[in-house]
Backbone bond lengths (Angstrom), bond angles and torsions (degrees), N, CA, C in turn:
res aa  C-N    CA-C-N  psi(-1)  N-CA   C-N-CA  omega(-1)  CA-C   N-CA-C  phi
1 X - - - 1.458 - - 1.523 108.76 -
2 X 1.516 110.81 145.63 1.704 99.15 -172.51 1.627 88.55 -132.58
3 X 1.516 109.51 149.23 1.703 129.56 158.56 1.238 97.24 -117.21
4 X 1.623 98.02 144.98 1.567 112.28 -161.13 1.416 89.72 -156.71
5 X 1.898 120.17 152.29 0.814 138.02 166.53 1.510 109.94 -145.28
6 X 1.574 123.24 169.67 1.523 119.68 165.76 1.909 98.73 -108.84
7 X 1.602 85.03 139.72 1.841 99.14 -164.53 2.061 77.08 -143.95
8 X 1.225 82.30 158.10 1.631 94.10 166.43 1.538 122.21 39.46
9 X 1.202 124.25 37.42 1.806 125.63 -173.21 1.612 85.11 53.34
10 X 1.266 114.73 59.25 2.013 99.56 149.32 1.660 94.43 174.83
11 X 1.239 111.64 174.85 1.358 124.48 155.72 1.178 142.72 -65.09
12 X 1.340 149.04 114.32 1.137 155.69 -166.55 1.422 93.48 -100.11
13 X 1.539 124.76 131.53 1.586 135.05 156.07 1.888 112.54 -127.51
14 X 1.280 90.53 150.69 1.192 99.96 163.15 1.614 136.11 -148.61
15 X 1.523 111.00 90.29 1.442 123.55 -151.18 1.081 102.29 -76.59
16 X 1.630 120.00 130.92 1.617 126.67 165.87 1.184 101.51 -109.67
17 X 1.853 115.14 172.87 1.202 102.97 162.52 1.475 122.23 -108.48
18 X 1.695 113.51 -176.09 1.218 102.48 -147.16 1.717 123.20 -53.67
19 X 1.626 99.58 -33.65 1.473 100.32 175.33 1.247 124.22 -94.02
20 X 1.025 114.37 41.64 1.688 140.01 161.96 1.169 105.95 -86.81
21 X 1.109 158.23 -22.83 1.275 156.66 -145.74 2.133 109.98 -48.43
22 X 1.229 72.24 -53.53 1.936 72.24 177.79 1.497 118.60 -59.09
23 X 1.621 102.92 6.14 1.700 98.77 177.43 1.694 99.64 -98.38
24 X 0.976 131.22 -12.02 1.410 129.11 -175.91 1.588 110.92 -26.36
25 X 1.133 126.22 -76.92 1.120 152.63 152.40 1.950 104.07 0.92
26 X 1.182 105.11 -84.14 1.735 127.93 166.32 1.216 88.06 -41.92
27 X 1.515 136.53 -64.20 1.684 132.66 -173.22 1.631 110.29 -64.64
28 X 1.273 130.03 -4.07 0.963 119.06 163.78 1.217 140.80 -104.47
29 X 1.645 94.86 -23.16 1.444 125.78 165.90 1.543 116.43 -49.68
30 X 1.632 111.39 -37.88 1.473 132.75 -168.59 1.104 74.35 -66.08
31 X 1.118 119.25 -94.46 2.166 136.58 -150.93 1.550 93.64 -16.86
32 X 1.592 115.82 -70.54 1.656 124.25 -164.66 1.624 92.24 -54.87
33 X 1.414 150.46 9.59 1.228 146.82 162.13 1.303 128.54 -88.61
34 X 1.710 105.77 -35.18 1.492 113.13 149.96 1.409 122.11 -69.56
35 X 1.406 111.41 -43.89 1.827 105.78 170.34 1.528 110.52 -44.48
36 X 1.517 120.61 -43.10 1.357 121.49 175.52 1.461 151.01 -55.37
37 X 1.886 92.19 -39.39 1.258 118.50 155.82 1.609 124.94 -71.28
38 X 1.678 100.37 -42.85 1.965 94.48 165.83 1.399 117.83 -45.93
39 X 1.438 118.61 -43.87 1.665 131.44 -158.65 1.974 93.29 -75.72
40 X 1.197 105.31 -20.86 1.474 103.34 -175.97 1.498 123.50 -90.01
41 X 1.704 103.42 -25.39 2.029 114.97 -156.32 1.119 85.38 -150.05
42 X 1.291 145.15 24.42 1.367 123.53 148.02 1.650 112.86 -83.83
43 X 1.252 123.34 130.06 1.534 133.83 143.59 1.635 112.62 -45.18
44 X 0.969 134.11 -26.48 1.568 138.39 -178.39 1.469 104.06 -83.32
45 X 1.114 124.70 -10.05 1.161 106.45 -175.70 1.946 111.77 -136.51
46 X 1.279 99.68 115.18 1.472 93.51 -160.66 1.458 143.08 -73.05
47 X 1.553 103.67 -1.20 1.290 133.33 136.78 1.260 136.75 -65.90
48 X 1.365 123.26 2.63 1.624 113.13 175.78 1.907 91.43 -87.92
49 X 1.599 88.75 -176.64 1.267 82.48 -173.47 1.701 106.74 -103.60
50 X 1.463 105.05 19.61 1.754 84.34 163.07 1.287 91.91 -109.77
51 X 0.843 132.05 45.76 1.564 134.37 178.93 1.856 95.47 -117.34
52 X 1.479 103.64 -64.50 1.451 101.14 156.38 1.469 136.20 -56.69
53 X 1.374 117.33 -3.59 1.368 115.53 170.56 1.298 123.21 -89.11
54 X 1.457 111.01 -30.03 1.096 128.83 168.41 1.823 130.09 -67.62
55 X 1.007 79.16 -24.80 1.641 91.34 164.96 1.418 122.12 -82.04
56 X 1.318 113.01 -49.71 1.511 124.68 -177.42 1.852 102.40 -87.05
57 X 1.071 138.04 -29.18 1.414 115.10 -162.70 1.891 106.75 -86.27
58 X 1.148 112.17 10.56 1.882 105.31 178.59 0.883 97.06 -82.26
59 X 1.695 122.71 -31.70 1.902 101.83 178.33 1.139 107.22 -113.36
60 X 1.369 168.21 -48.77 1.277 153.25 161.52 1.714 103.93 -96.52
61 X 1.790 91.82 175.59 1.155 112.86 176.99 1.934 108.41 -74.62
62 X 1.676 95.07 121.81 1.794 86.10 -169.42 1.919 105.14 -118.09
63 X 1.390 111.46 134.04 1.369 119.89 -165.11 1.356 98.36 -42.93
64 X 1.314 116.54 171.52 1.522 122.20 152.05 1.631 104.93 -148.78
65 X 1.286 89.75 169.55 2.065 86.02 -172.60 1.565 100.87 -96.75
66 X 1.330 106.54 156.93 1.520 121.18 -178.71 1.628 118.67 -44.89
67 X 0.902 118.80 -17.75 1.693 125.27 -164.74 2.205 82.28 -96.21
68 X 1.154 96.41 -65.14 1.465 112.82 -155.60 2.190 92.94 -51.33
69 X 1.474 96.12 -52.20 2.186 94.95 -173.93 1.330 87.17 -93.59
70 X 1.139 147.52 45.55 1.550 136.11 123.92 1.472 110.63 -90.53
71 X 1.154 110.73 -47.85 1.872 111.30 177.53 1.895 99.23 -59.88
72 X 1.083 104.27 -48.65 1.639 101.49 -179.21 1.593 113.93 -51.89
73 X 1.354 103.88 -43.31 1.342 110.94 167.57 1.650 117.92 -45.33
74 X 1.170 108.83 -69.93 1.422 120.99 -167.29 1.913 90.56 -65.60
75 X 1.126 134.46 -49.47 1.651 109.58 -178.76 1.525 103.64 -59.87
76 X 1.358 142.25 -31.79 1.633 111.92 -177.82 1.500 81.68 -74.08
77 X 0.691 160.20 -115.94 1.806 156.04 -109.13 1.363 100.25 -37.50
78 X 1.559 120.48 -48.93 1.533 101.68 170.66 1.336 127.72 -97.74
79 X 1.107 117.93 20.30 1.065 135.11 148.01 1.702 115.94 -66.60
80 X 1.147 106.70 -54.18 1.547 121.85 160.77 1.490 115.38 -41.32
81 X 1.463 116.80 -63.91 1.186 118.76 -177.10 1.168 115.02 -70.06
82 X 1.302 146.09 -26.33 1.020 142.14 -169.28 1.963 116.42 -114.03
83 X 1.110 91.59 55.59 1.515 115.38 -170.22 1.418 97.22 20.32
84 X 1.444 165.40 40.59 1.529 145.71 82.27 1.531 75.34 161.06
85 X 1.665 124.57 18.54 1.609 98.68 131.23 1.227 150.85 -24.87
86 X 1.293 113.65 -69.16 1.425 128.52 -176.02 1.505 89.89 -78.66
87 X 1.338 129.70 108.76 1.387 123.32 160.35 1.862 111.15 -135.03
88 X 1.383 108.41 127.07 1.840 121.87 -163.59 2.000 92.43 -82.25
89 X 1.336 108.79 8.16 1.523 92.14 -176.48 1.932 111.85 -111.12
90 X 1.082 85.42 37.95 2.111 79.78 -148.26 1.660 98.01 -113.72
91 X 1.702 110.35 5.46 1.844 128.76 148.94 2.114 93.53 -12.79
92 X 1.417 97.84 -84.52 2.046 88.45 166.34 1.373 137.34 22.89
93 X 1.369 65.43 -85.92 1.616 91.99 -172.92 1.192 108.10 -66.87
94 X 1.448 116.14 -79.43 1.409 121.42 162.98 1.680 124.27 -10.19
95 X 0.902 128.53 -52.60 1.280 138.33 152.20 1.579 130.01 -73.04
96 X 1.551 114.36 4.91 1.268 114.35 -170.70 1.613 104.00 -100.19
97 X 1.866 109.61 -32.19 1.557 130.72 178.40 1.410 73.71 -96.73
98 X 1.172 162.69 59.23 1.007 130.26 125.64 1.779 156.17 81.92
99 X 1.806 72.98 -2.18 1.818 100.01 -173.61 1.421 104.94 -93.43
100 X 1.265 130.72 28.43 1.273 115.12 171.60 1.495 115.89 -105.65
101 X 1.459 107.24 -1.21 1.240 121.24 -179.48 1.956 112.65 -131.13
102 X 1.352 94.71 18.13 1.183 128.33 179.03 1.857 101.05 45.06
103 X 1.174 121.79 50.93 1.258 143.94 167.12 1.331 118.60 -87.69
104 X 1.711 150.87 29.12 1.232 103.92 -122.70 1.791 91.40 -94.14
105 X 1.647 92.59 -176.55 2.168 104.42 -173.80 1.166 80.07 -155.07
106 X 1.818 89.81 165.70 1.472 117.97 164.34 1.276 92.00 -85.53
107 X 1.745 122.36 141.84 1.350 136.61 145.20 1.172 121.32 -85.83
108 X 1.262 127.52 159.00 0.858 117.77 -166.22 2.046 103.51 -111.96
109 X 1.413 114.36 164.51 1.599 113.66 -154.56 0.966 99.43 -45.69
110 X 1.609 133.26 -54.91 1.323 135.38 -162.56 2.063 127.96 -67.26
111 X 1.320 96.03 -22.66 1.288 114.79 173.22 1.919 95.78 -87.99
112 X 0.946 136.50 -53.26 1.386 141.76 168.99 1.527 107.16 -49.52
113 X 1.581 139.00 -73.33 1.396 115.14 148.52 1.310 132.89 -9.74
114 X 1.497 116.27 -72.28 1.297 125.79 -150.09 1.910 86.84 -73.61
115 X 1.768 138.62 -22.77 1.229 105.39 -150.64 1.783 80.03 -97.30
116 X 1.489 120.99 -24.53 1.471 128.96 163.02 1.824 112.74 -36.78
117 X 1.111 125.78 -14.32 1.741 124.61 -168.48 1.708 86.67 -107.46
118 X 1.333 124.18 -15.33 1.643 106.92 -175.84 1.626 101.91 -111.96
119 X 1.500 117.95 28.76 1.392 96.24 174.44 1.975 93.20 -154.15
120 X 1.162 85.57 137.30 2.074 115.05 -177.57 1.086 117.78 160.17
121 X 1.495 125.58 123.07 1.337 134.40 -174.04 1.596 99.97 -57.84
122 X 1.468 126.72 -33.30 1.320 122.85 174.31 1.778 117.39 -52.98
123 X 1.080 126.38 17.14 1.228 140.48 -160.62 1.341 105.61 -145.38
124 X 1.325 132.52 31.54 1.622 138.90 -156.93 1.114 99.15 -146.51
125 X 1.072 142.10 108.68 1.347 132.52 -148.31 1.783 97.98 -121.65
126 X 1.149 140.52 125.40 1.459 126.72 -150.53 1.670 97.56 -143.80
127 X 1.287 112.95 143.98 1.469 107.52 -176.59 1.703 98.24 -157.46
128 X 1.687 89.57 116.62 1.374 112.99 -170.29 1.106 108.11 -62.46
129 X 1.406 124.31 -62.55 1.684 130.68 -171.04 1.145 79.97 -59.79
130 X 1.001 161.07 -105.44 1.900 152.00 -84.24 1.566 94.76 -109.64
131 X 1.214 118.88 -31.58 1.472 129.22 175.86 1.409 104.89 58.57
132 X 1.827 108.09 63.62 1.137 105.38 173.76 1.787 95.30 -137.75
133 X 1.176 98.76 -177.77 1.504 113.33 -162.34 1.978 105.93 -126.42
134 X 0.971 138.74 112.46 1.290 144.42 165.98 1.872 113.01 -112.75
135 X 1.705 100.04 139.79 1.437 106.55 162.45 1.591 120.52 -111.82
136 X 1.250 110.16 132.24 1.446 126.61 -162.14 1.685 97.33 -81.51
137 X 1.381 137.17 -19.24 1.210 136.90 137.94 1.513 137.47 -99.03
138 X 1.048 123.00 148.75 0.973 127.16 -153.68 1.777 96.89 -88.72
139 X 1.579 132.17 134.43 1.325 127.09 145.30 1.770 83.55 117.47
140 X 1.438 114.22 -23.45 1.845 108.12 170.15 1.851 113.24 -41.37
141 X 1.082 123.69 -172.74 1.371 125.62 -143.31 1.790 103.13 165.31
142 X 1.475 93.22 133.34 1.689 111.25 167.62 1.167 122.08 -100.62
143 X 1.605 125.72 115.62 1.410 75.77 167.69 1.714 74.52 -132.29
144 X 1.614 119.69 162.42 1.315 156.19 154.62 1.493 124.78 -47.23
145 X 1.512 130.18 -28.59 1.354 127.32 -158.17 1.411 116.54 -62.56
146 X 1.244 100.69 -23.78 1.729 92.99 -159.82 2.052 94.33 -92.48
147 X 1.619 101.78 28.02 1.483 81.35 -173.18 1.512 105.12 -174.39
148 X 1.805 102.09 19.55 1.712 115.74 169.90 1.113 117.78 -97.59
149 X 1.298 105.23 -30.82 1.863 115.43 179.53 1.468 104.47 -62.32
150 X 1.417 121.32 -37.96 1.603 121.70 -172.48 1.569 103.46 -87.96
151 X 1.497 118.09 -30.68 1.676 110.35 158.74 1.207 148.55 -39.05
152 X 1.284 90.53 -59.35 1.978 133.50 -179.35 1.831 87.26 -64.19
153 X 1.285 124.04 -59.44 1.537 117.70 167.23 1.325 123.77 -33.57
154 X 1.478 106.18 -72.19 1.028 108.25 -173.29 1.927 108.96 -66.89
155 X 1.115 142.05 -36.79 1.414 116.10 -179.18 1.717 110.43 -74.10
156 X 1.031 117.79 -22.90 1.530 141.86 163.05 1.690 92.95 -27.41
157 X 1.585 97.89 -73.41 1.286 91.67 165.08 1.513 167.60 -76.94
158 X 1.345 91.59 -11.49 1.369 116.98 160.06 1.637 120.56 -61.25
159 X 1.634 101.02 -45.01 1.809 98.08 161.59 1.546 115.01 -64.13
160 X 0.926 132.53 -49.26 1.644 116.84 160.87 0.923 112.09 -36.69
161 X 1.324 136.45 -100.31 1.602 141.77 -174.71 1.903 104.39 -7.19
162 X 1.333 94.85 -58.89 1.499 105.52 -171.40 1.578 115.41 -60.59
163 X 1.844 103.43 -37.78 1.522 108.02 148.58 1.561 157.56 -43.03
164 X 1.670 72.63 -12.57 1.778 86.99 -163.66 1.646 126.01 107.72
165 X 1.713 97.89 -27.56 1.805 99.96 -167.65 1.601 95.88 -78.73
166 X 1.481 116.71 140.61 1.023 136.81 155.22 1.699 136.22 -84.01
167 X 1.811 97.60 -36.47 1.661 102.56 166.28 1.133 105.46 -117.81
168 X 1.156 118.38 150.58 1.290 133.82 159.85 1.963 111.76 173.02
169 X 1.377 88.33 161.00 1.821 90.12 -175.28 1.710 100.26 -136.38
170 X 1.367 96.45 115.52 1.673 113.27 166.09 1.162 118.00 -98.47
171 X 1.835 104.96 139.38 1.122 113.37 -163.14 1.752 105.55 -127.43
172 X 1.439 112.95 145.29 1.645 106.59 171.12 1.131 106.81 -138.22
173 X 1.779 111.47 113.70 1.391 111.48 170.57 1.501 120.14 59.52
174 X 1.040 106.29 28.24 1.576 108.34 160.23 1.848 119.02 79.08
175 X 1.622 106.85 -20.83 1.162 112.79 -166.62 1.681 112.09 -119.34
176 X 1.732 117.86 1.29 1.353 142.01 -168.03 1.575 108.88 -146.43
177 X 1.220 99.27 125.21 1.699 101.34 175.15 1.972 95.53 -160.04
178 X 1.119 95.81 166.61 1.583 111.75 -163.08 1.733 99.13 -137.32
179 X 1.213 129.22 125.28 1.603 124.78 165.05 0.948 103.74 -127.00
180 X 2.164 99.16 122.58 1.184 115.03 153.44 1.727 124.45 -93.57
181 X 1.684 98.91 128.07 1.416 86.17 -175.61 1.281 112.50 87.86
182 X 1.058 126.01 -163.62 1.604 144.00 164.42 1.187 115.73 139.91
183 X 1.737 127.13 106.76 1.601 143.38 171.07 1.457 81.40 -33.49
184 X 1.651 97.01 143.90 1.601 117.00 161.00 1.865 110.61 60.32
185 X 0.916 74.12 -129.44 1.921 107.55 -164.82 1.936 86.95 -55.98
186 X 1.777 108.62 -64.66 1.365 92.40 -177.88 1.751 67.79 157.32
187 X 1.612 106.45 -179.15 1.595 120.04 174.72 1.572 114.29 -83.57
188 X 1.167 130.13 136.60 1.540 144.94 -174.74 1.655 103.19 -77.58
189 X 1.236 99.90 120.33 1.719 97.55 177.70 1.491 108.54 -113.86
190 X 1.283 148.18 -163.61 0.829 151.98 154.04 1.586 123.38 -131.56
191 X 1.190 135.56 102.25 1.646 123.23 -173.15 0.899 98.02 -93.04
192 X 1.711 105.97 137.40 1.436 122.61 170.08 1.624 118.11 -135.42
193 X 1.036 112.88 155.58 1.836 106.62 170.07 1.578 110.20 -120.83
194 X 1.120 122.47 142.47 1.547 103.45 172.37 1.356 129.48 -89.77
195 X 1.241 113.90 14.02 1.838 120.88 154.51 0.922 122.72 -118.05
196 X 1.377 117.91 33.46 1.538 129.86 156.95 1.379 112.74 -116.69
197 X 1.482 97.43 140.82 1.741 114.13 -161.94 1.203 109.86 -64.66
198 X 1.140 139.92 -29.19 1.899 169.30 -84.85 1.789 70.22 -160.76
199 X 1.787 93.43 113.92 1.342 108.17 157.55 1.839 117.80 -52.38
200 X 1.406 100.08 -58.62 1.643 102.20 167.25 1.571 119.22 -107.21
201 X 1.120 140.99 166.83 1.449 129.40 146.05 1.222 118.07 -75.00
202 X 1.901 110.28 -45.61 1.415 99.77 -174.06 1.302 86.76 -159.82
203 X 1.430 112.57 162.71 1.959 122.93 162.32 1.975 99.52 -113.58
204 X 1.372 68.79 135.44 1.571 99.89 178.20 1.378 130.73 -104.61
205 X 1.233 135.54 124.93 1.614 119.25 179.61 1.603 87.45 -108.31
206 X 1.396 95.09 136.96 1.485 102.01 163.64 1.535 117.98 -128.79
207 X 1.397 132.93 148.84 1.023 142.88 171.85 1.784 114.53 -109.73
208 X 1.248 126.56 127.91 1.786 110.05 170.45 1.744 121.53 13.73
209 X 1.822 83.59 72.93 1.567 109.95 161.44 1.563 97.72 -176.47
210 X 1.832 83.84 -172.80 1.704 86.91 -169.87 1.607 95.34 -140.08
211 X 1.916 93.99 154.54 1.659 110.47 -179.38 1.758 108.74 -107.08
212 X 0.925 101.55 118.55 1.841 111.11 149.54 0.977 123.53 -109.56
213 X 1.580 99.99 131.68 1.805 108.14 158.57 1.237 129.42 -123.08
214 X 1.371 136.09 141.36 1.457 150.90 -160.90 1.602 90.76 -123.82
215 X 1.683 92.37 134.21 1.727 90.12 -178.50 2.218 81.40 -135.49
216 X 1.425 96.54 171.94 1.635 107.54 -178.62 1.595 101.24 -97.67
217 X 1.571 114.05 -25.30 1.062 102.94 -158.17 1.829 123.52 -106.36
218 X 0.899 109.27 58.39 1.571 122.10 -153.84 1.517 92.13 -117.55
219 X 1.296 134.72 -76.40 1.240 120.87 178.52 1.897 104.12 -107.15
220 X 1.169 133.43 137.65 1.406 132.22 153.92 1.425 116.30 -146.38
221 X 1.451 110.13 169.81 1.440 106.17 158.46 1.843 91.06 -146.40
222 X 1.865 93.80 -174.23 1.696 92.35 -176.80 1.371 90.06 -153.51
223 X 1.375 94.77 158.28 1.752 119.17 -166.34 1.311 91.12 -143.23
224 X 1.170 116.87 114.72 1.512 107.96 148.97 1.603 93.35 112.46
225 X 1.358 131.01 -17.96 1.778 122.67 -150.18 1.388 104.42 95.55
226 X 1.343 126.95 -15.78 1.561 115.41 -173.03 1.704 102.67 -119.94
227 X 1.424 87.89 147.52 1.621 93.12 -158.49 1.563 94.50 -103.10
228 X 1.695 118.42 144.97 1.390 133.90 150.74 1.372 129.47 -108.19
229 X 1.442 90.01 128.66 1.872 102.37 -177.95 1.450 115.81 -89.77
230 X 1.378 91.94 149.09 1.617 100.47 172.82 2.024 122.51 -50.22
231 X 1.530 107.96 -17.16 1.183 121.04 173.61 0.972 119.41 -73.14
232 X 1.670 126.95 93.31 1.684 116.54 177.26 1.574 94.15 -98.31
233 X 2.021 93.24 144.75 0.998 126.55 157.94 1.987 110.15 -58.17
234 X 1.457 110.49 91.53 1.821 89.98 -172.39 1.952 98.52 -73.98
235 X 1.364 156.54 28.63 1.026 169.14 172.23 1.465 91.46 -92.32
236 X 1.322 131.48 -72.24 1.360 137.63 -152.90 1.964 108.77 -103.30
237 X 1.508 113.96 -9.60 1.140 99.72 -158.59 1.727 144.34 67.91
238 X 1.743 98.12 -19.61 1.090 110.73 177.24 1.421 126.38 -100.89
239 X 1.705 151.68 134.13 1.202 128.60 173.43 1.428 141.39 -52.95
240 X 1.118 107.08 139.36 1.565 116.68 -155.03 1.936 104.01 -49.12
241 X 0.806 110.84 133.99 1.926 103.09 166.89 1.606 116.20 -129.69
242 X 0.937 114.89 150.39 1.624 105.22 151.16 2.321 87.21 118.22
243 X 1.303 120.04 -0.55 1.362 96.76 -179.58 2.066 79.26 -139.09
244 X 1.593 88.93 147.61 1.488 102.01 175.84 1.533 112.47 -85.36
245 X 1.230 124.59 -34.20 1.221 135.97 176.24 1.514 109.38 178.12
246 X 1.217 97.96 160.90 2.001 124.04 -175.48 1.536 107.88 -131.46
247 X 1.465 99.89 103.61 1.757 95.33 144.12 1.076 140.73 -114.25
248 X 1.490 144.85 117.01 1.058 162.66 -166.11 1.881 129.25 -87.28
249 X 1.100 119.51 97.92 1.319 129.34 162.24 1.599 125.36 -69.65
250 X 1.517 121.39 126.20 1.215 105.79 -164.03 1.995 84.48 -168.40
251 X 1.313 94.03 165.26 1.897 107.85 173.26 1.409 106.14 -45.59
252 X 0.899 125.94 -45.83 1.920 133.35 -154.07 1.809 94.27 -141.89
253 X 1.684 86.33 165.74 1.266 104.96 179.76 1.312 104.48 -91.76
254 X 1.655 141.33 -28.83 1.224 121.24 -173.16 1.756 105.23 -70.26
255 X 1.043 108.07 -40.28 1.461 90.30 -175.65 1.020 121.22 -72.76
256 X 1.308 140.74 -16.46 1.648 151.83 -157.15 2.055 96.21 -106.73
257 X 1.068 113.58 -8.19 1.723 126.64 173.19 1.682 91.04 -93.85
258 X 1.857 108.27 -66.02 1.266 89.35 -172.39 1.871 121.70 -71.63
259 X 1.131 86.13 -8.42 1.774 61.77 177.85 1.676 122.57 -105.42
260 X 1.459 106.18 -4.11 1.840 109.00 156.46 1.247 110.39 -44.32
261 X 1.848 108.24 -37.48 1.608 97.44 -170.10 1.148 110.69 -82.09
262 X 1.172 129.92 -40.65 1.385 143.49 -162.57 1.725 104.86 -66.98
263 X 1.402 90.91 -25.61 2.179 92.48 -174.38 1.899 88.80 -90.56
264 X 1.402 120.71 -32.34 1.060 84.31 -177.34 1.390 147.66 -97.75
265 X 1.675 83.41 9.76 1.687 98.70 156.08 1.509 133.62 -86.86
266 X 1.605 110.52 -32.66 1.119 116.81 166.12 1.424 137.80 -87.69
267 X 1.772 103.05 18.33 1.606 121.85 -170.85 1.505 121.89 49.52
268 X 1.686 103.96 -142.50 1.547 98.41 -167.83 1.391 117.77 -88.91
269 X 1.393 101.49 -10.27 1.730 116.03 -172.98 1.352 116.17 -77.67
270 X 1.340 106.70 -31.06 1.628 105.34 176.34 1.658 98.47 -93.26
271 X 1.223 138.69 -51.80 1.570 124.87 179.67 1.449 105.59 -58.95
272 X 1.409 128.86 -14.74 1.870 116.71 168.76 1.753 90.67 -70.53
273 X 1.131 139.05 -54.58 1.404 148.17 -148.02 1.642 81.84 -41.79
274 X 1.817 84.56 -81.98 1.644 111.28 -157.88 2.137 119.23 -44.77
275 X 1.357 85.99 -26.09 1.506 100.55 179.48 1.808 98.93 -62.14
276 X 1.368 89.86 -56.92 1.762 93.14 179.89 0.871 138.95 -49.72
277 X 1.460 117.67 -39.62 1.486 134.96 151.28 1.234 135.12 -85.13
278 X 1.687 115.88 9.22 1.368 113.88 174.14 1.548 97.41 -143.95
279 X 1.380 112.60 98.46 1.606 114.99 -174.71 1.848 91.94 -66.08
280 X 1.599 100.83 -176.66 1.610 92.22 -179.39 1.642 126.15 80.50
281 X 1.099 97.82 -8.06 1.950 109.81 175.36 1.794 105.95 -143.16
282 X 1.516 65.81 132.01 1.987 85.90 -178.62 1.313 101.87 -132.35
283 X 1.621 116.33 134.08 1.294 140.34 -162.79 1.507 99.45 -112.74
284 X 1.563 102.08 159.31 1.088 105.67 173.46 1.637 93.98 -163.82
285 X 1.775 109.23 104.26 1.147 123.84 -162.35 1.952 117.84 -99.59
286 X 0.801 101.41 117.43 1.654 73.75 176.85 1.830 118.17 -114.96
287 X 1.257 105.25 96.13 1.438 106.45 169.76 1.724 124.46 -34.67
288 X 1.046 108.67 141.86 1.794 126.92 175.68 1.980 102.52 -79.87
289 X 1.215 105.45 48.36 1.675 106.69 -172.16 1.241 106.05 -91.61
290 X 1.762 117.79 -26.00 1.373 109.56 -133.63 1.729 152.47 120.23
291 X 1.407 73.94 -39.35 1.509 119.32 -160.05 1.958 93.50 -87.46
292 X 1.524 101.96 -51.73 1.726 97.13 -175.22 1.368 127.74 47.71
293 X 1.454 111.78 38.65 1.666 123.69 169.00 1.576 94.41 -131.81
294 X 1.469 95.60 142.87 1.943 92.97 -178.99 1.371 108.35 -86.69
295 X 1.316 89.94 152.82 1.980 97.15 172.89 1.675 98.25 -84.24
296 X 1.573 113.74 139.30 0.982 108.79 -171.14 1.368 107.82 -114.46
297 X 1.462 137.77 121.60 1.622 138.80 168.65 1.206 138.85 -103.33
298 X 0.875 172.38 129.48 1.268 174.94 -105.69 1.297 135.06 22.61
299 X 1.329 120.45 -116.58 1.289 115.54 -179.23 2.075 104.13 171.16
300 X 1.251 109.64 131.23 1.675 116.13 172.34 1.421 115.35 -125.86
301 X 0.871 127.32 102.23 1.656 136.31 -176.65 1.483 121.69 -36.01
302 X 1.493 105.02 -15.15 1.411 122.39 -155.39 1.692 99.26 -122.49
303 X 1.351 117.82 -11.22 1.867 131.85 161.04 0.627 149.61 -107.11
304 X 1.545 125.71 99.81 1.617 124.07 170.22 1.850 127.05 -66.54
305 X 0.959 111.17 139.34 1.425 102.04 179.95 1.699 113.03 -121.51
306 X 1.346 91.79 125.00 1.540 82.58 -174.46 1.253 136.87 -98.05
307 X 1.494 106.91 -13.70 1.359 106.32 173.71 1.840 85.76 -150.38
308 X 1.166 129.45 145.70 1.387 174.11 -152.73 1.579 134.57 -129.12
């Protein structure tokens, strides 16, 4: 049985099984947790409070609440890890090609520079004791997307747990899901990309962990015969090319959101890195070759993979 709501421009689900029924309730409770977190970390809405942070931190240092500079926390760390892939400041860019209004254009170098000088976590100025947040340029910007959908999951799930429910599998928008638990073997997923010909890439059983996927083909346009994705490289200014999609297995959903994105800007060379140095994450990459089978890396204690 599934309860479902729309949170964050997408759907929120949360599938129990059938003789679960007395968790409904706990399954609904979750949902009103994503409504909570949108009203808090959405950029769309100018009352949350990264909406207010963003306003106040270009000229002084501006508070933030404990929930809100702990998540800030944890994006520089993967920001860190993922040689400054994953970066929450690169709004810019995003708006410089034009995809924030789902317009996209060629810019031209100098407009591409100039939106390149307002985005680097090295420019985030963060202060633990005071637990406030400052930008060292003026007109920088947060925004959350590439790493709320796997959040909002994961505390989603933590109120279950705290409920009592042991199984269940949450889902966001088709491209984020979190499993707690899982009867048997674990819950049956299906990975897919949507510019790959291959109805699925692979089926997954998962047990207590979480899946992200990063796809190229969600917003683009093309100039020239060569196509641009909504994925900017914030390192290069330019959109990411060369991977069809990334899915990522990992403990939690924020990190397994942030690092689809982060692999699929920095291809297979930086997700071989991160695999190496972070046992516990298994990739599943799919190169722009042709080829349309993913390269597969790592390893999750908690996943079976069944087909490859």
């Amino acid at each position: 049985m599934r309860a479902h709501r729309v949170a964050m421009a997408c759907r929120f689900e949360v599938l129990l099984h059938g003789e679960d029924a007395a968790w409904l309730g706990a399954a609904s409770e979750a949902l009103e947790e994503a409504d909570r977190l949108e009203a808090e970390l959405s950029v769309f809405r100018e009352t949350s409070a990264l909406s207010r942070l963003n306003r106040e931190a270009g000229g002084a240092a501006a508070a933030a609440g404990a929930e809100l500079f702990a998540l800030l926390e944890r994006c520089r760390a993967l920001h860190a890890a993922t040689e400054g892939a994953f970066d929450i400041t690169s709004t810019p860019l995003s708006r410089c090609w034009g995809f924030l209004r789902r317009q996209g254009r060629l810019p031209t170098s100098e407009a591409i520079d100039a939106a390149r000088s307002l985005v680097g976590m090295s420019a985030v100025e963060m202060d633990a004791a005071a637990r406030t947040v400052r930008f060292s340029r003026a007109g920088m910007e947060l925004n959350l997307g590439a790493i709320g959908k796997g959040y909002a999951l994961d505390r989603m799930a933590e109120l279950l747990r705290a409920r009592g429910v042991r199984d269940a599998l949450l889902a966001a928008g088709g491209s984020s899901a979190v499993a707690l638990g899982g009867r048997g073997r674990g819950w049956t997923i299906d990975v897919r990309s949507r510019r790959a010909k291959a109805d699925r890439l692979a089926r997954l059983v998962l047990r207590d962990g979480a899946l992200a996927t990063s796809g190229a083909g969600e917003q683009f346009f093309e100039v020239g015969g060569r196509r641009h994705g909504h994925v900017i490289d914030p390192r290069t200014g330019w959109p990411a090319a060369g991977v069809l999609s990334v899915s990522v297995v990992s403990a939690d959903g924020a990190k397994s959101d942030a690092l689809s994105t982060a692999f699929l800007v920095g291809g297979l060379g930086l997700a071989r890195r991160y695999c190496a140095a972070h046992p516990e994450t298994l990739v599943l990459l799919t190169p722009d070759d042709g080829a349309e089978r993913p390269v597969v890396m790592g390893a999750f204690r908690g996943a079976q993979l069944e087909e490859a």
